[in-house]
C-alpha positions as CSV (number, residue, x, y, z in Angstrom):
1,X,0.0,0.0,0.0
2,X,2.7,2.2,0.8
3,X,4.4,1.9,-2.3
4,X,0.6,2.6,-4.9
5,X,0.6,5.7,-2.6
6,X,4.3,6.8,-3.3
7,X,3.3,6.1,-7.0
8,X,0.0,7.6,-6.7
9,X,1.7,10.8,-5.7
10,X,4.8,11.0,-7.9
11,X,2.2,10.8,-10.8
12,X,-0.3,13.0,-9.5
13,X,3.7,15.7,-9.4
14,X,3.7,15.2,-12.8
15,X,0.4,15.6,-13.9
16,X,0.2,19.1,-12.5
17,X,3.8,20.0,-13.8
18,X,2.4,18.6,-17.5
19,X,-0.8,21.0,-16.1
20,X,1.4,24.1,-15.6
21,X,3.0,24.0,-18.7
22,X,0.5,23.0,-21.1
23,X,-1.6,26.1,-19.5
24,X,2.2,28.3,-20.6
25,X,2.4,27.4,-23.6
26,X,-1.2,28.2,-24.2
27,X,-1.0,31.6,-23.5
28,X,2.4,32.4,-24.5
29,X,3.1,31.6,-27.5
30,X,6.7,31.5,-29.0
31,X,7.2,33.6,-32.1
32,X,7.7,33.3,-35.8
33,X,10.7,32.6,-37.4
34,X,11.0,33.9,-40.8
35,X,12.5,32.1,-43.7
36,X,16.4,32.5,-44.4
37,X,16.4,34.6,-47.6
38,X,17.7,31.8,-49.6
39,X,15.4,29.2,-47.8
40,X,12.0,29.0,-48.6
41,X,10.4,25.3,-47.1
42,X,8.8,25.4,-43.7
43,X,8.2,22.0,-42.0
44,X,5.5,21.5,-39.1
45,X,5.7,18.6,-36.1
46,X,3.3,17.9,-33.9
47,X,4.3,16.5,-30.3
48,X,0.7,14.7,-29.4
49,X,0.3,13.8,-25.8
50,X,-2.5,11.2,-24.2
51,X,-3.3,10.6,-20.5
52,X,-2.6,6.3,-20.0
53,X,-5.0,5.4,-17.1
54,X,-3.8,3.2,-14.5
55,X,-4.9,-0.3,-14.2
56,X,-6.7,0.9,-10.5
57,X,-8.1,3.8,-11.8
58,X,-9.4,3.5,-15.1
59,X,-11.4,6.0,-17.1
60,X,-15.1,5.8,-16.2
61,X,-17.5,6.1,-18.5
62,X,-18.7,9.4,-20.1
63,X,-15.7,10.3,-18.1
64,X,-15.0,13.5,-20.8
65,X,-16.6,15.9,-19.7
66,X,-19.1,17.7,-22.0
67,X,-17.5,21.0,-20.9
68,X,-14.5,20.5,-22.6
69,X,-15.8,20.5,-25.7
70,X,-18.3,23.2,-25.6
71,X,-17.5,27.1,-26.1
72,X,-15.2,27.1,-22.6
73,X,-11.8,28.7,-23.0
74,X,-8.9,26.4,-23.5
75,X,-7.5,26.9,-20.3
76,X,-10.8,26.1,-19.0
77,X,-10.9,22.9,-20.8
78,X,-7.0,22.1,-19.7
79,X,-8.4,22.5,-16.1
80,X,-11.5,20.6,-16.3
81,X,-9.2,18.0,-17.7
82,X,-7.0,17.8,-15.6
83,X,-9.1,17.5,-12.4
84,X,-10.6,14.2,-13.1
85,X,-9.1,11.7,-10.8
86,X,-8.4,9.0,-14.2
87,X,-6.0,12.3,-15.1
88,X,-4.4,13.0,-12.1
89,X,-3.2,9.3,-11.3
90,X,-2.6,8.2,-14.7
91,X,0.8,8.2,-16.8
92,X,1.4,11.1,-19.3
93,X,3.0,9.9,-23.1
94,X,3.5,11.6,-26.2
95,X,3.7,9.7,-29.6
96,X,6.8,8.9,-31.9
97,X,6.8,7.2,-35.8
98,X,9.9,5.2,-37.2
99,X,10.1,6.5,-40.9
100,X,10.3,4.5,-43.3
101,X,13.8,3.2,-44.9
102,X,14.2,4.9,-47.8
103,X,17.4,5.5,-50.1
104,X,18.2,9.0,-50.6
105,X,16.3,10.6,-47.6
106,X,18.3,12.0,-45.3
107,X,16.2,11.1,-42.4
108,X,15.5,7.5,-43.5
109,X,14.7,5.1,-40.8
110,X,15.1,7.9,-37.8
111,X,12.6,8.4,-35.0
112,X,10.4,11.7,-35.4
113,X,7.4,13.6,-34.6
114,X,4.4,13.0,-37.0
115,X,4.7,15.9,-39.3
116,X,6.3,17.3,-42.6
117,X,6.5,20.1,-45.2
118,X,4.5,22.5,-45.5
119,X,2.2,23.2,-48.6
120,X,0.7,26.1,-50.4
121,X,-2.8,24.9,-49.7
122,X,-2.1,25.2,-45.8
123,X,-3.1,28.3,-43.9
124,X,-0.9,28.3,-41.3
125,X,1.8,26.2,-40.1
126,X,-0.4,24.6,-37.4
127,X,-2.7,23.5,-40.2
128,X,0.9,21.8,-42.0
129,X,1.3,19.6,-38.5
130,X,-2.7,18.8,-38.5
131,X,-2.4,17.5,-42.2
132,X,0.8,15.7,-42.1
133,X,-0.2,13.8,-39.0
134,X,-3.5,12.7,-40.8
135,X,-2.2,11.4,-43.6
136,X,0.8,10.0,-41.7
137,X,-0.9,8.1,-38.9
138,X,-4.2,8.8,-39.2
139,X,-4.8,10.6,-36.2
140,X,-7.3,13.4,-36.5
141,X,-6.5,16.2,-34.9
142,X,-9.3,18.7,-35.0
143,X,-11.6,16.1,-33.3
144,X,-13.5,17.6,-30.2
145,X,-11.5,15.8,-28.1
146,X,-8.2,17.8,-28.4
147,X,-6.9,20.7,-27.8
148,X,-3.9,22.4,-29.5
149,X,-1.9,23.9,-26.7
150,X,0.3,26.1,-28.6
151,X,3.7,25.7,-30.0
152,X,7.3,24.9,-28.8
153,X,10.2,27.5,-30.4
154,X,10.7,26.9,-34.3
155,X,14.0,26.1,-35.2
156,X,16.3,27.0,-38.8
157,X,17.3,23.6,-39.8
158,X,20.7,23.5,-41.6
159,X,22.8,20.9,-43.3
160,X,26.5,21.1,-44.4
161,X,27.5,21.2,-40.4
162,X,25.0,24.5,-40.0
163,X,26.1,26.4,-42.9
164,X,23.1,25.9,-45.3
165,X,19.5,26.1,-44.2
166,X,17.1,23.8,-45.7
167,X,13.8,24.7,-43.7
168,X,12.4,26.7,-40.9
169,X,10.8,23.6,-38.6
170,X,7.4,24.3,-36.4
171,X,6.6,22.3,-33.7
172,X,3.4,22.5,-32.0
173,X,1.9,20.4,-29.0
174,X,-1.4,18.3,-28.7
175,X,-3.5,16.7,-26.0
176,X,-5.9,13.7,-26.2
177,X,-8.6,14.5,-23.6
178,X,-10.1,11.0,-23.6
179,X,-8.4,8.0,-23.0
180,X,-9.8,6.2,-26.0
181,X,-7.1,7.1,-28.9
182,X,-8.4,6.3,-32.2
183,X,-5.9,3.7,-33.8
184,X,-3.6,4.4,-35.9
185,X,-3.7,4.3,-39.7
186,X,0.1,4.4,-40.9
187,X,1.2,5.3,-44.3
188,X,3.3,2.7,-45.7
189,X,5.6,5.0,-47.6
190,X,6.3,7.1,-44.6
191,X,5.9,5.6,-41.2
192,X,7.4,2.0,-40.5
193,X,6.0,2.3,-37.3
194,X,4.5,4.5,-34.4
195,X,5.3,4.1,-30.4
196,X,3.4,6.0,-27.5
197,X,6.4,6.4,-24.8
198,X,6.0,7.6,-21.1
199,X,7.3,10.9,-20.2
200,X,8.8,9.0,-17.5
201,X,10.9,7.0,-19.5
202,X,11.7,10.7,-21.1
203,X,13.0,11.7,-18.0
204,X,14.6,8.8,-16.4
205,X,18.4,9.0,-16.4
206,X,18.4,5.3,-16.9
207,X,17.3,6.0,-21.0
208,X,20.0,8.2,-21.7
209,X,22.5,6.7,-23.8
210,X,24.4,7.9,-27.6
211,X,24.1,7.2,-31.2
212,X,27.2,7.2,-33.8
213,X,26.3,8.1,-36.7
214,X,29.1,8.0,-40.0
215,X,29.2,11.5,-41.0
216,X,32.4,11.2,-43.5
217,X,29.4,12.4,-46.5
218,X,29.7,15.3,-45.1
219,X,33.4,16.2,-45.7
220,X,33.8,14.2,-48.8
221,X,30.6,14.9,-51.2
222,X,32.9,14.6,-54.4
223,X,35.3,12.4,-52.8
224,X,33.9,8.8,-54.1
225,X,34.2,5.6,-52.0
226,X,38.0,6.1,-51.5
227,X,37.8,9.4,-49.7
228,X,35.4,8.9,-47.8
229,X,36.4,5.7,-46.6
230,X,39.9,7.0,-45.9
231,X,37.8,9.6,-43.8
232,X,35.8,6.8,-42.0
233,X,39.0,4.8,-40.7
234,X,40.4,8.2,-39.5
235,X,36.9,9.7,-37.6
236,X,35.3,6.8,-37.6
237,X,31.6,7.8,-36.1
238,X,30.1,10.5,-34.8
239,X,28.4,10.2,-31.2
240,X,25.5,12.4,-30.7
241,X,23.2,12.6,-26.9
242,X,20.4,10.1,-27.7
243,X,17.0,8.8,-25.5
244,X,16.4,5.1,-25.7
245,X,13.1,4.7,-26.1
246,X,10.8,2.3,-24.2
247,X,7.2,2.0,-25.3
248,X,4.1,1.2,-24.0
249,X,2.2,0.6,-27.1
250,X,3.6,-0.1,-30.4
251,X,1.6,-0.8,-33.9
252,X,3.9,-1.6,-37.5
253,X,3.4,-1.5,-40.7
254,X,4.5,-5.0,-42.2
255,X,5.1,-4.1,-45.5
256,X,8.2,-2.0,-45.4
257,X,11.7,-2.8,-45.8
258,X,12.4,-3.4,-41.8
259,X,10.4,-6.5,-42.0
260,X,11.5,-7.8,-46.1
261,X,15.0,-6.6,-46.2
262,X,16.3,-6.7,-49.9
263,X,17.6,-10.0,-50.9
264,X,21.2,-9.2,-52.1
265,X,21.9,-8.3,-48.8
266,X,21.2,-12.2,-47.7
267,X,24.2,-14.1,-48.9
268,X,23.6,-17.8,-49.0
269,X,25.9,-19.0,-46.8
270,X,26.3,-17.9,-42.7
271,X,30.0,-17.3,-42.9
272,X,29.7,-15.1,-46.0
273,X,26.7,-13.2,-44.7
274,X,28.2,-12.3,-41.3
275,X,31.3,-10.9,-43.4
276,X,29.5,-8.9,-46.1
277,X,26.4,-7.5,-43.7
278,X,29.4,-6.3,-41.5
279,X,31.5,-4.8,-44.5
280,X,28.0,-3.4,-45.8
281,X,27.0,-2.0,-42.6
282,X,30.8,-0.1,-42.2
283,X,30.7,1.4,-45.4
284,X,26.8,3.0,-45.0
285,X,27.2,3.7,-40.9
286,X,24.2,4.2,-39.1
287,X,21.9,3.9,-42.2
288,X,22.6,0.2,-42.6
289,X,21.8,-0.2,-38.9
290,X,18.8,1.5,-38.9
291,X,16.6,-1.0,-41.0
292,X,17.4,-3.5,-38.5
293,X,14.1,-4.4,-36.5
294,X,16.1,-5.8,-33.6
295,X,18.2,-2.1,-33.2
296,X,16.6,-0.1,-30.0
297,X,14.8,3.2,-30.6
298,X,17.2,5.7,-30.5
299,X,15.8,9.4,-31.0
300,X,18.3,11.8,-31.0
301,X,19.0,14.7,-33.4
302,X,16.3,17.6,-34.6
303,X,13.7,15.9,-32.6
304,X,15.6,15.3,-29.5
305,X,16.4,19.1,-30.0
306,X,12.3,19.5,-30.3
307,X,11.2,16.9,-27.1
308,X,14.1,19.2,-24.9
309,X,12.6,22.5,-25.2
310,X,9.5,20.4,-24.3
311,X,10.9,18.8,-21.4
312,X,13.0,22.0,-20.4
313,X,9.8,23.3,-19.3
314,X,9.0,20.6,-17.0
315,X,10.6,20.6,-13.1
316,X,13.9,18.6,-12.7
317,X,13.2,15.2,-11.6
318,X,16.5,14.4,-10.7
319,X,17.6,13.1,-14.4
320,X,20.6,13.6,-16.1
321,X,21.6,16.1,-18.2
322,X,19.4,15.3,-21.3
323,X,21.6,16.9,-24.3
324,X,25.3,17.0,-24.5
325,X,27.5,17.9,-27.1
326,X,28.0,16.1,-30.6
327,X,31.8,14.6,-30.5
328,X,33.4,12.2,-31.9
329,X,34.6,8.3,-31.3
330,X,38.1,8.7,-31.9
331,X,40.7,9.7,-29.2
332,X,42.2,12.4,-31.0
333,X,39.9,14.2,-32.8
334,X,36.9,14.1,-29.4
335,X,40.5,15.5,-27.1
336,X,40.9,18.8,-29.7
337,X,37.3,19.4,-30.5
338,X,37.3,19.4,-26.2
339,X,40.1,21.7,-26.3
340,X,39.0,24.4,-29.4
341,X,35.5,24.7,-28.4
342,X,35.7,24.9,-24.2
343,X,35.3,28.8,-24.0
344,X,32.3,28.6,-27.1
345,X,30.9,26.3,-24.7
346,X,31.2,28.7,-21.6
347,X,30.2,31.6,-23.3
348,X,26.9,29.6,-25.3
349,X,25.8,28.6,-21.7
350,X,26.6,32.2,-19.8
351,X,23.9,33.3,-22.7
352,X,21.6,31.3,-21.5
353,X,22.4,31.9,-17.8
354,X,21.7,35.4,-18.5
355,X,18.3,35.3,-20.6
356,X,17.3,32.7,-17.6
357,X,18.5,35.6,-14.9
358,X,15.1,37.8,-16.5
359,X,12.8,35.0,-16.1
360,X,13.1,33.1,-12.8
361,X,13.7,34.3,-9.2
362,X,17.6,34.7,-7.8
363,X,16.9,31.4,-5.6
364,X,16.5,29.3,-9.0
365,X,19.7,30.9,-10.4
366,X,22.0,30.3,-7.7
367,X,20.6,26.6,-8.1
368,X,21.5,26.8,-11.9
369,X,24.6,28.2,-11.8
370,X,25.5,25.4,-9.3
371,X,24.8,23.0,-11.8
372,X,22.8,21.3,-9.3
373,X,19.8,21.1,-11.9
374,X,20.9,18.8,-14.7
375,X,17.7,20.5,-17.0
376,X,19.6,23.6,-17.3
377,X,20.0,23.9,-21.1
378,X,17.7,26.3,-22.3
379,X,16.7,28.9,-19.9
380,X,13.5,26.7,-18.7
381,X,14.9,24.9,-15.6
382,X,12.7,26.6,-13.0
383,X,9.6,26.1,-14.4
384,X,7.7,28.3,-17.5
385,X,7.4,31.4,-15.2
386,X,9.3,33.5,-13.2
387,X,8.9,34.8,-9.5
388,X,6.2,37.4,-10.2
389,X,4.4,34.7,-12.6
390,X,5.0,36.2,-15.8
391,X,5.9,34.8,-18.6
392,X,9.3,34.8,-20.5
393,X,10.3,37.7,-23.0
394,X,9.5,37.0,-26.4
395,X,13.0,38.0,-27.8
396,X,14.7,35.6,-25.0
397,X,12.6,32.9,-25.7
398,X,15.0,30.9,-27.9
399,X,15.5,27.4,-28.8
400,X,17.6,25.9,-26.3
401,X,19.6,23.4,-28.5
402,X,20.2,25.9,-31.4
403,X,21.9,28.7,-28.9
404,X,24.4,26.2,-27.6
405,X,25.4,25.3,-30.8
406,X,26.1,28.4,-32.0
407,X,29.4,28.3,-33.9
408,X,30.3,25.1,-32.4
409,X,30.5,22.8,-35.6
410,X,33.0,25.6,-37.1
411,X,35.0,24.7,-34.7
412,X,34.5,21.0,-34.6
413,X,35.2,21.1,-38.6
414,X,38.7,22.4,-37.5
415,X,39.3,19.7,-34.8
416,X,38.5,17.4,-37.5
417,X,41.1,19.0,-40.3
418,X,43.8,19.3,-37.1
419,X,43.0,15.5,-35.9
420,X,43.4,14.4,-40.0
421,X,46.6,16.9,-40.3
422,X,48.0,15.1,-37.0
423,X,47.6,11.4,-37.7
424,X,48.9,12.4,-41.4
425,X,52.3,14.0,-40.2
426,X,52.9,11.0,-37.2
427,X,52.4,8.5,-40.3
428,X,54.8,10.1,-42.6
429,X,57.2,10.5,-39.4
430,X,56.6,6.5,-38.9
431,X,57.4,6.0,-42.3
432,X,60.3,8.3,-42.6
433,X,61.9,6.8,-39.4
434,X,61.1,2.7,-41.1
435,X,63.5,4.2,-43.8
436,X,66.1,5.6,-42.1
437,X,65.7,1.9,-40.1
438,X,65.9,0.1,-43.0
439,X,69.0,1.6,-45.0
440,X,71.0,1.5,-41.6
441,X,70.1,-2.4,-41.6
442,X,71.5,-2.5,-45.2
């Protein structure tokens, strides 16, 4: 008994925090990010959360209330929602999809928010993440029984290490109000599969963990095979803060490549496949690995970047940090990256220190500058208000992941030229000394 009631109340803590910071991000909203002049694609995400009742205290019936979906203020629907006992004891979750493997897309096989580009036909970029989940998973979200919350901050996505946009990406967040989520309906050409996670497993320390990802591409584009293998045995992998992912309901879609891998790849004989899947799966890095069913759910990446400002907002619950730095797996290059990019790393989080200073009461920054609170990333830690219960500035109101890497990967791209530049000159000093070796022998 004692240990339902210690439950009973660490979910009923949560509950409220999700409470408080759905009702922030209702009536703050963040604000619009214009397009890069030479980017013109906007992308929208939508982060959809449900309530899981517990197993002793289930939904009752007609347990939505007929408030909630009647002319009552969202905030007064949030509230009425949230003060059914069903709600207050049961487990909070937010849906993920598995896209598709697919050769060419640069996101092929990752874990992701339902969600995708915008088109002309869409009014707003909310409208963008309303589509794209329909016709990705089904889910309808303009039934009565959710309520759009508001939005998280959009982001610039860029590719070449941050030099070239491709897209300004919009998140916004969903709730379920009713227990009873229609099922989903996944599109076979996008989504491999979808997977509702706790935000308790979000949270735990115990799901925190790395992927390494082969990023030579993206310093060899005309290089060919050669160079960029050459580049692979020097770097090898890149190793990027990841959540491993445990869910609590999973659905599939059995016709995509994850469950009928191609049939070249399936050598007739044991000794030959072991050889060539592990030859195969060096040359592509993570993509080979990621059409493996058995590999764990890793999401990491843009959408880790999304689910943190998300979580940010949410009290410490003595977890880990959640993000850390992209580096990489080899000695050498990870020790000078460390070394060129510790007072970028200082200065990135004194810029957040400072926009937090504004927004939450002195007591909450002497905890943060302590790094006692291992949520301190994007000016959040505290809670979504400060001490007078206002909300944050719109012009500090940033996101979180973006400002600490501000110049970083221009000064990782160097570590990675030094670390090449080292390992070349210690070879041709190995070399040169073999020679001098060798004609003293003869």
């Amino acid at each position: 008994m004692m240990a339902e009631s210690s439950l009973d109340e660490a979910s009923q803590k949560l509950i409220d925090s999700l409470h408080q910071t759905l009702t922030f991000l209702l009536g703050n909203p963040y604000p619009t990010i214009p397009n890069p002049p030479s980017c013109k694609k906007r992308a929208s995400v939508a982060l959809i959360l449900r309530i899981r009742p517990s197993f002793t205290h289930p939904q009752p019936p007609n347990a939505l209330l007929s408030d909630l979906t009647t002319s009552r203020s969202p905030s007064a629907q949030l509230s009425a929602f949230f003060s059914q006992s069903w709600v207050r004891l049961g487990s909070p979750e937010c849906v993920f999809i598995k896209r598709s493997a697919r050769v060419g897309d640069r996101w092929t096989s990752h874990v992701a928010l339902p969600g995708g580009k915008r088109d002309p036909e869409d009014a707003n970029d909310r409208e963008t993440a309303i589509r794209e989940t329909a016709e990705e998973v089904g889910l309808d979200l303009t039934d009565g029984s959710v309520i759009c919350v508001g939005n998280l901050p959009e982001r610039v996505v860029s590719t070449s290490w941050g030099k070239v946009p491709i897209m300004v990406l919009c998140p916004y967040v969903f709730i379920y109000t009713n227990a009873d989520v229609p099922p989903v309906k996944l599109q076979p050409t996008e989504v491999a599969s979808t997977h509702w996670v706790p935000l308790r497993v979000l949270l735990s320390p115990s799901s925190r963990t790395y992927e390494y990802v082969d990023v030579s591409d993206r310093f060899a584009r005309q290089g060919g095979i050669a160079t960029k293998a050459l580049l692979r045995s020097v770097l090898w992998k890149m190793r990027f803060s990841a959540i491993r992912l445990i869910p609590s309901e999973s659905v599939y879609c059995s016709s995509t490549a994850e469950f009928f891998p191609p049939q070249e790849f399936q050598p007739a004989n044991q000794l030959s496949s072991s050889v060539a899947s592990k030859l195969y799966s060096w040359y592509l890095g993570d993509n080979a690995a990621s059409a493996d069913k058995e590999r764990p759910l890793l999401l990491w990446g843009l959408t880790l970047g999304v689910l943190a400002d998300f979580l940010d907002q949410l009290p410490p619950h003595n977890a880990v940090t959640l993000w850390s730095y992209p580096t990489f797996t080899t000695w050498d290059a990870r020790f000078i990256i460390h070394i060129l990019t510790l007072r970028l790393k200082k200065h990135n989080t004194s810029k957040l220190r400072r926009a937090n200073q504004t927004a939450i009461d002195s007591e909450a920054v002497a905890i943060a500058a302590r790094r006692d609170n291992p949520w301190f990333i994007g000016g959040l830690s505290e809670g979504p208000k400060d001490g007078k219960g206002k909300g944050k500035g719109e012009g500090e109101r940033k996101y979180a992941v973006g400002v600490m890497l501000e110049g970083y990967y221009d000064m990782a791209r160097r570590g990675v030229w030094l670390a090449i530049l080292g390992r070349t000159v210690a070879g041709l000093a190995v070399i040169a000394w073999v020679v001098r070796w060798y004609k003293r022998k003869t």
